[in-house]
N, C-alpha and C positions, 0 to 999 in steps of 0.2 A: 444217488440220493444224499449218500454225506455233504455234501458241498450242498445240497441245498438248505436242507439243516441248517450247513454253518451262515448261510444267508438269514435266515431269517433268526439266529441266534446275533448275528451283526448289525440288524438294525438297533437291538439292543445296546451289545457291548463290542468294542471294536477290537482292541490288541487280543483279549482272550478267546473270541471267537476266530480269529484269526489262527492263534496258534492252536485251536484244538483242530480246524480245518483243514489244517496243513497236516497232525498227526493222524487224523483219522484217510485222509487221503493217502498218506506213505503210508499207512498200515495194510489199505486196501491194495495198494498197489505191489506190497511186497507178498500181500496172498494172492492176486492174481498172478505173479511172478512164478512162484509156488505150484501153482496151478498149472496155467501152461507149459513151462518147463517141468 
């Protein structure tokens, strides 16, 4: 779901959606790391 978010937050604005979609996807990815492991 984040990444679509940051889609429809980038039709908007471009650099800042960008960098928040990038953090919210390394954030999710380091809980599901978390998780699994």
């Amino acid at each position: 779901m984040p990444e679509r978010i940051a889609e429809d937050i980038n039709e908007t604005s471009g650099t800042v959606a960008d960098t928040l979609g990038k953090a919210i996807a390394r954030a999710e990815e380091e809980s599901w790391r978390g998780v699994i492991v």
